[in-house]
VOTITI-822322 format. One line per 4 residues: number of its first residue (from 1); for each residue y negated, x, z of C-alpha. Coordinates in nm, 4 decimals, padded with zeros to 6 digits, always signed. Each point is the difference from the previous one (the first is absolute). Example, Ala and Ser with C-alpha at 12.3 -4.5 7.8 and 13.67 -1.06 7.14 Angstrom:
<rs>
1	+00.4500/+01.2300/+00.7800 | -00.3440/+00.1370/-00.0660
</rs>
This chain:
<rs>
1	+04.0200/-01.2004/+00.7211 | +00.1133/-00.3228/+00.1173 | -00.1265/-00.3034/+00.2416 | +00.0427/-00.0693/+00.3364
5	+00.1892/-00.2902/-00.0361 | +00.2621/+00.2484/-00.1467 | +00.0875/+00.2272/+00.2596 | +00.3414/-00.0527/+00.2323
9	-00.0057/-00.0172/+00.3966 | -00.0829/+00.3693/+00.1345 | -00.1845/+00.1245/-00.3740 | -00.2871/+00.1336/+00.0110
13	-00.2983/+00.0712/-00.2588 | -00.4250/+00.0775/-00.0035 | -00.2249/-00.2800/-00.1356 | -00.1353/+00.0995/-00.3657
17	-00.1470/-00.2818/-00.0532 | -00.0967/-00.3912/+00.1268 | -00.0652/-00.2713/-00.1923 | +00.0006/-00.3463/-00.0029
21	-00.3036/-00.3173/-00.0067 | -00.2813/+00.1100/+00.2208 | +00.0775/-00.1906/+00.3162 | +00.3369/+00.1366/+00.0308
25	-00.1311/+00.3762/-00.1283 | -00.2530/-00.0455/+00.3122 | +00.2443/-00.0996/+00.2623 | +00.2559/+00.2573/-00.0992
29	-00.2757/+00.2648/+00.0129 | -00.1100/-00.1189/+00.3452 | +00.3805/+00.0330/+00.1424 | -00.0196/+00.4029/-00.1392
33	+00.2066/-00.0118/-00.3084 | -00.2542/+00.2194/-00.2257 | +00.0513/+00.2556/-00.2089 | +00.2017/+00.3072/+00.1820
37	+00.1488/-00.1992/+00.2895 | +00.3953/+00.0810/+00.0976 | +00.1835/-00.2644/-00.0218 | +00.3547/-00.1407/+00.1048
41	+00.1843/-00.3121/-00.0932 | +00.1365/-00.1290/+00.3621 | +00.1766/-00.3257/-00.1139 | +00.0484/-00.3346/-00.1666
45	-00.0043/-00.3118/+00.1642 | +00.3018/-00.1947/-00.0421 | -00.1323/-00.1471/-00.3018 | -00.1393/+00.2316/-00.1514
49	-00.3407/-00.0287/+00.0681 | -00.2532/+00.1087/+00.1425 | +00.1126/+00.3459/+00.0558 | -00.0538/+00.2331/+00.2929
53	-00.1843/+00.3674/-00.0598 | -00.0957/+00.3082/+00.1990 | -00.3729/+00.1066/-00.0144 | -00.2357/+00.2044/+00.1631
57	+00.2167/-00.0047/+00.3301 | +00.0410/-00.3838/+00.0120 | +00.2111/-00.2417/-00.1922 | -00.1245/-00.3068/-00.2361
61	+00.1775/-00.2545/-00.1437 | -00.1294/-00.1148/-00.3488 | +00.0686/-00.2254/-00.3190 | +00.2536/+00.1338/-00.2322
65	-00.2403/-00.1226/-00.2567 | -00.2678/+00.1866/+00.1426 | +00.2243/+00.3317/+00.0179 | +00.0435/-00.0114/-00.3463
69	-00.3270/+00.0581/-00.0436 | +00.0106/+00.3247/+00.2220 | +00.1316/+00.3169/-00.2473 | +00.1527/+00.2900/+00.1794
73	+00.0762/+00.3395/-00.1134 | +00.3125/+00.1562/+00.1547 | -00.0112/+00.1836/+00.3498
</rs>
């Protein structure tokens, strides 16, 4: 298992498990990254943050701090 944060451009990976303080937990929930959802690392901005993902048939960008928190198993 490893984090979302973790994955390269074009990777791919299901959510095990999200965690994180309960405000973030919430709004991550709310966008559809639960338990079971495909997911696939898009890109990075330029930077490195926030990073770009593939969910559910639409694309969010999030926190790199807040993808750490997101634990994939491999797809």
């Amino acid at each position: 298992m490893r984090s979302l944060d973790q994955l390269k451009p074009g990777e791919a990976g299901v959510i095990s498990s999200v965690s994180g303080d309960e405000e973030v937990l919430l709004r991550l929930m709310e966008m559809g990254l639960v338990e079971g959802t495909p997911i696939t690392m898009v890109r990075y901005a330029p930077m490195g943050d926030p990073i770009e993902i593939a969910a559910r048939g639409y694309h969010l960008s999030i926190r790199r701090a807040e993808a750490a928190g997101v634990m994939l198993q491999d797809s």
